[in-house]
N, C-alpha and C positions, 0 to 999 in steps of 0.2 A: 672456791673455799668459802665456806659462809661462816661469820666471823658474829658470834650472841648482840657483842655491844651493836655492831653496828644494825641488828635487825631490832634490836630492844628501841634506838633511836628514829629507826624508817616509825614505829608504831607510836612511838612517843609524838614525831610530828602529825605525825597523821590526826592523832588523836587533838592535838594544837589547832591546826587547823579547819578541824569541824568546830572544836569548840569556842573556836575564834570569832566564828558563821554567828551572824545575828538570828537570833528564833526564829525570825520571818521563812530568811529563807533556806533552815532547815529544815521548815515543815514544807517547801515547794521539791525541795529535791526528790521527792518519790514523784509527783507530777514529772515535771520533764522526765525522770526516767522511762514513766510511761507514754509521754508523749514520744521521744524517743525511741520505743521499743517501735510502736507505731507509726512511725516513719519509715524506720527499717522495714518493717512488713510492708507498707505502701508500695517501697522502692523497690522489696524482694518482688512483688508481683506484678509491678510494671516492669522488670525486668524481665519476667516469666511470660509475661501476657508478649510483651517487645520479639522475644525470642520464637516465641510460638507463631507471632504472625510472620515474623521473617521465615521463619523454616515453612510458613504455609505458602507463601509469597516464591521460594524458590520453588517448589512444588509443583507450584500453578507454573513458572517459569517453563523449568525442565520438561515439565507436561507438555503446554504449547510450541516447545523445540523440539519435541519426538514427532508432534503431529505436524510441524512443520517440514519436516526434512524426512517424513512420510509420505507429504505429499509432494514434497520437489522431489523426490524417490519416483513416486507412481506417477507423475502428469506428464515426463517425457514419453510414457509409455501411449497414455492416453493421445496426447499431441500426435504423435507417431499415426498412430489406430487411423484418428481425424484425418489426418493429413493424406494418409494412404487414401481414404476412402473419396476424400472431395479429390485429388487428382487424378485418383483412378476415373471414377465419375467424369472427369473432364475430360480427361484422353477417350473415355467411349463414347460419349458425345461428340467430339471433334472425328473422332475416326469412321462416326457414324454419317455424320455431317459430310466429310471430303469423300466416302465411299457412296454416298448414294448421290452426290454432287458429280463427282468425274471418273469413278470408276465401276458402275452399277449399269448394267446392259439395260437398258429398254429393249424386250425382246419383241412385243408387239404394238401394236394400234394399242390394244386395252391398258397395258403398263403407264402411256403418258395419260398420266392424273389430271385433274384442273389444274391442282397449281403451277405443273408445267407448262401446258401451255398458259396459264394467269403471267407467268413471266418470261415466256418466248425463249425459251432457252435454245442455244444452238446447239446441235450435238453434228457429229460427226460418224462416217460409214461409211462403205462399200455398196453401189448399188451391184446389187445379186439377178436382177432382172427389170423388165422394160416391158411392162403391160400395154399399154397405151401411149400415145404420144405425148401427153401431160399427166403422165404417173407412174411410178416404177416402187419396188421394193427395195427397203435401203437396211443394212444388216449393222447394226448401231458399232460401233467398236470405241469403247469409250478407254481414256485415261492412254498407256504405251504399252509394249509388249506386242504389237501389232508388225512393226517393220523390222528390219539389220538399222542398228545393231544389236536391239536388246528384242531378240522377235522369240518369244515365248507364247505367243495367240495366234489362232489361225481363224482367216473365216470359211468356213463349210463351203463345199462346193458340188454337195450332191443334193439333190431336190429332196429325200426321206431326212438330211440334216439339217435343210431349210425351212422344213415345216414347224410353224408357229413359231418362229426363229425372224422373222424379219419386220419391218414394219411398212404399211402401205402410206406412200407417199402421195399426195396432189400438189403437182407446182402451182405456187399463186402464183397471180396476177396476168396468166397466162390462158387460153384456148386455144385447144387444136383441132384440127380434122377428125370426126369420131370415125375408126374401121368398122368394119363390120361385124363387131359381136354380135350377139344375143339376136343372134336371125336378122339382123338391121343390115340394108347396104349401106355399105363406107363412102363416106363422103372423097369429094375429089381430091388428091396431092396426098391422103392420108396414110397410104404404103409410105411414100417418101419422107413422110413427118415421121411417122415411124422409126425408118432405117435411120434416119440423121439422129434423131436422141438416141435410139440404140450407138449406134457409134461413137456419141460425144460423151454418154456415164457408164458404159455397162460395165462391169468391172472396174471401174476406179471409184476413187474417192470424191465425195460429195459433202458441201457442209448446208445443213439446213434449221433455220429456225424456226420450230414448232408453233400454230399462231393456233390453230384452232381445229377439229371434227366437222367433218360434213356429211349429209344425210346420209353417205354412201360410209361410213365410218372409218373414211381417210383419213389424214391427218395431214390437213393444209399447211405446206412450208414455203419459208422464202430459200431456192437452195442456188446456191453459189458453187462458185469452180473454184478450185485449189488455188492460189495464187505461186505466180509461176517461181519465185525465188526466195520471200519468206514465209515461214510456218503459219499455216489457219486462223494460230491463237493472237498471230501477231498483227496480220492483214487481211482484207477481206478480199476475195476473188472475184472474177465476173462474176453477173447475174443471171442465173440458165434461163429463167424467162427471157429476159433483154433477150438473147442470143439467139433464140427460137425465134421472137418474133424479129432478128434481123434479117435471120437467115429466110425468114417468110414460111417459117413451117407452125405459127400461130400469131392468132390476134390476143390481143390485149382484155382481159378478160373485165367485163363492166356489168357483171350481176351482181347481186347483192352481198354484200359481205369478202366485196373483192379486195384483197392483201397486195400493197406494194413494193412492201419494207422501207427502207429509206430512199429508194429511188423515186418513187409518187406515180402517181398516175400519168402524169404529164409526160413524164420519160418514156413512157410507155406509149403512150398514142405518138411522141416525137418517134421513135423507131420504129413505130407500124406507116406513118408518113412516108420514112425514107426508105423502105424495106417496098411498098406501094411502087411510088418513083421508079425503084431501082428494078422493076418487074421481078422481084427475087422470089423464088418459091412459088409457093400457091397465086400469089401474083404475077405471076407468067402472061396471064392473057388481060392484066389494068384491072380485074376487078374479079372481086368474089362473087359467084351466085348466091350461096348458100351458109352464112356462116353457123358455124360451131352451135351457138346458141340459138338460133333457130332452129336448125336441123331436132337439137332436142327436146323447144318445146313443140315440133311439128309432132315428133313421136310421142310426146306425152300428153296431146290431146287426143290424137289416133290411139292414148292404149298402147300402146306398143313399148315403153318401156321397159323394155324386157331385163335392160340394169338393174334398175329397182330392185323388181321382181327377184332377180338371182341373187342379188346383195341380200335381200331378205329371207329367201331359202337359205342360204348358208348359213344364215344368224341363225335360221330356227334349226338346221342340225347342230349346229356346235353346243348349242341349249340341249334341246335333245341325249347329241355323244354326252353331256357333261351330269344328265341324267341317269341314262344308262352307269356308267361307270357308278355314281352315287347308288342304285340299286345294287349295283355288285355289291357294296360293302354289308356294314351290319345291318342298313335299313334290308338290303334285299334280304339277308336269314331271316329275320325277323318278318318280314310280309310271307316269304314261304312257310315258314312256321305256320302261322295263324290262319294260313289256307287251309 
């Protein structure tokens, strides 16, 4: 309710107290108003400006938590990818590594690389045949699946499944009586050197460490017998040389480049001593005429070599067969062609 006297008195004082105001500082009161006014505006725009950058500041915020929890979003995906690939990469390496290590056939002479024999690896096989008295063919059988109870491999047993299927062995550290191949008469005990190795590996198992190629492109082992109660991988067997030469169906081989494994040389001329002694074998009548190693530089000053010779006929058809075949493909159209 508004009531005349008392608004006539609100004006009355009002009007008192300006005019109470010394002149000085009635003539200042429009100043500070404007300074005043101006202040306001300072404060309305630092308030303006305050707000704008905080709402830019959330902005930026918000923004780097979308790109962040975008990319904790996508980098398990990536990690994933990564990870697949380096382990996968590892498993095929390692699988490639244990498969060509202990379950990768060496099917012939040509198959063991340098660096197989560079580290004398020993592999294990089935000898399949008995060429000579110090050499046979031995049928690699690598990794299991070979015996009962897990027998899932078989090794061939016809000569057309043995071809380029086997690998030709030279026992180190060993010489025997050479038979009479290649039109040469066989030296003396040589049948009997024969029939004893045929009967102590043909068909069984044999473990041999690969050492090196010889001009005949054997592949010189040290090879061991089975031992009799634990496994190959476990313990090492006789030494087939040793046992030739106890048996006296060979001397102790001392040409160049001659292999003893860890038995040494010395083991070896000691068992040619007592195998001597004991008249065993070839030694039957105290002394040999004619050994081994003579016999074959006799015939390879006479020419007669007639090894060699067929060792290197064969090489040059297998060259040969592996040209032919090469002409059958597109080289051969192609040369018919342009006939």
């Amino acid at each position: 309710m508004h009531l005349p006297w008392r608004r006539k008195q609100q004006e009355s004082e009002e009007h008192t107290s300006e005019s109470s105001l010394p002149s000085e500082q009635r003539a200042q009161s429009p100043r500070w108003s404007a300074a005043k006014n101006t202040s306001k505006t300072h404060v309305a725009t630092a308030q303006a400006t305050t707000q704008r950058t905080l709402q830019e500041c959330n902005s930026n915020v918000q923004n780097r938590l979308r790109a962040k929890a975008y990319e904790l979003g996508s980098r398990p995906i990536a990690y994933l990818v990564l990870s697949s690939f380096v382990l996968g990469s590892v498993s095929t390496l390692g699988a490639t590594f244990v498969y060509r290590r202990y379950f990768r056939r060496l099917r012939t002479a040509e198959w063991v690389t340098p660096d197989v024999l560079q580290r004398k690896r020993w592999v294990r096989g089935v000898v399949t045949s008995v060429g000579d008295a110090d050499n046979f063919r031995l049928y690699h059988t690598p990794g299991f699946g070979w015996r009962w109870p897990l027998r899932f491999r078989r090794v061939p047993t016809l000569s057309k499944e043995l071809k380029e299927q086997t690998i030709h062995i030279r026992i180190a550290g060993v010489d025997a009586p050479e038979g009479s191949h290649f039109g040469r008469q066989a030296q003396p005990y040589a049948v009997e050197a024969l029939a004893w190795l045929k009967g102590t590996i043909e068909g069984r198992i044999v473990y041999c460490q690969l050492v090196r190629r010889d001009q005949y492109s054997r592949i010189v082992s040290v090879v061991t017998l089975p031992p009799p109660f634990l496994p190959g991988w476990l313990s090492t067997g006789r030494s087939l040389a040793l046992e030739m030469i106890r048996a006296g169906t060979g001397l102790t081989y001392e040409q160049a480049g001659a292999e003893y494994g860890k038995y040494g040389k010395d083991e070896f001329l000691k068992a040619e001593a007592e195998s001597r002694v004991a008249r065993r074998g070839m030694w039957k009548h105290g002394t040999v005429g004619e050994t081994p190693a003579q016999y074959k530089r006799r015939h390879a000053q006479n020419g007669t070599d007639v090894e060699a010779q067929a060792q290197g006929t064969a090489k040059a058809e297998k060259v040969k067969e592996k040209e032919n075949l090469r002409e059958g493909g597109l080289r051969g159209i192609l040369k018919r062609f342009w006939a």
